[in-house]
N, C-alpha and C positions, 0 to 999 in steps of 0.2 A: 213519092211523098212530097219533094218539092215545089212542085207544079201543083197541088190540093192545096196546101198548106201555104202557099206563094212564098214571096224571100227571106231566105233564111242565112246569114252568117254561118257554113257549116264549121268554120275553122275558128273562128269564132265560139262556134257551141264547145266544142274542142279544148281550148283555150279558157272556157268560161268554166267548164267542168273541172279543169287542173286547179285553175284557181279556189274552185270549190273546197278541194280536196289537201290543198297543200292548206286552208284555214282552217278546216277541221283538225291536220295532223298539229299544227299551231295551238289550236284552242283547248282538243284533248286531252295535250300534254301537257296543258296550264292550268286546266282546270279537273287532272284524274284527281286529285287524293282530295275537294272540296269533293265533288262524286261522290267518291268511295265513302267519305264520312258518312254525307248524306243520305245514304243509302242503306247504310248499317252493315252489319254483320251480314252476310251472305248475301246482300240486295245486289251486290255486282257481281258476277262471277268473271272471273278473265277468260279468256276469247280460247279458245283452244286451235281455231282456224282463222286466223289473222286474216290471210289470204282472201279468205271467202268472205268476209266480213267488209274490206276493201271491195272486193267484187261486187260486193252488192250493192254497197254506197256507192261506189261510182255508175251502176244497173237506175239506180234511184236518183241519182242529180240528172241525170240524163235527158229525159222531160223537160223539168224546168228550165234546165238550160237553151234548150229549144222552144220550148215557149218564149224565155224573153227574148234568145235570139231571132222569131219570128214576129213578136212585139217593136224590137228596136230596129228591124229593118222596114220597118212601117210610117217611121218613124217621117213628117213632112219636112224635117227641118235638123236635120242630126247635130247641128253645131247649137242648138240649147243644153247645156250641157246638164242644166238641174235634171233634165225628164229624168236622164239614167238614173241617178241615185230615188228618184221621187219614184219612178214605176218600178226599181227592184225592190226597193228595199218597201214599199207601198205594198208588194208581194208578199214580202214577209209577215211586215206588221199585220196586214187584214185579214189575209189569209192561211199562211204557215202557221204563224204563232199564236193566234186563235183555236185551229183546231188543234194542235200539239196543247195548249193547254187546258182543250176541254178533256182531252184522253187523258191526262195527269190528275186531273181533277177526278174522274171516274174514277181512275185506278188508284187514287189516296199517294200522289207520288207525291214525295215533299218538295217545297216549292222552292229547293233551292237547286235540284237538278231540272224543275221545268223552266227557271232563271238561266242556269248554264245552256241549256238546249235552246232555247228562247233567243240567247244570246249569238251564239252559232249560226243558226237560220237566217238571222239578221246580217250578223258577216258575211255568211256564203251568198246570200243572194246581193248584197252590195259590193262585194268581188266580183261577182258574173254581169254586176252594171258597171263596174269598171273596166272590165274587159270589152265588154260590147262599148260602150263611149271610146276606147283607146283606138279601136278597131275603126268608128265611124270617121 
């Protein structure tokens, strides 16, 4: 996959994911009960398999992580340090949080959980440019 895909940070991807995932358990936890309100009476159910749930979101950062860590090792000049925040988080805004809020919109979700979500996407993916930047 390396050698297709050219240079990649794997420990880096690694690294970029953890960070991922420790902002989410951060953001979650700050923002469950504006969620819960939002969402109404039965619109959240709680998790019954945490585990799998964790599983999956880390199945799911996976990807992107390796996209930007195949992005920033491409990188002509790594000591600009704006690129990393301007191409991760350029990631999010154009493309995560655009189509995350066109599916809210179809699905009639209220716009204060596609705000928190919206929110998140932004973090995570400016975490995994701060990784890769600490890394270059």
């Amino acid at each position: 996959m390396g050698e297709a895909m050219g240079p990649v940070d794997w420990f880096g991807v690694v690294l970029a994911v953890i960070a991922a995932m420790a902002v989410a358990a951060i953001w979650y936890k700050t923002f469950s009960r504006p969620l819960a309100m939002s969402a109404g009476p039965g619109g959240l159910e709680v998790r019954r398999r945490p585990l799998r749930t964790i599983a999956a979101t880390i199945g799911l950062i996976i990807p992107p992580a390796i996209l930007l860590g195949h992005m920033f090792a491409r990188l002509s000049d790594p000591s600009k340090w704006w690129l990393y925040p301007m191409m991760s988080g350029g990631v999010a805004l154009f493309f995560v949080i655009p189509a995350l809020w066109t599916n809210y919109l179809h699905q009639r979700n209220p716009r204060a959980i596609a705000l928190i979500d919206a929110g998140y996407w932004l973090c995570a993916y400016l975490a995994m440019g701060l990784v890769f930047f600490l890394r270059a």
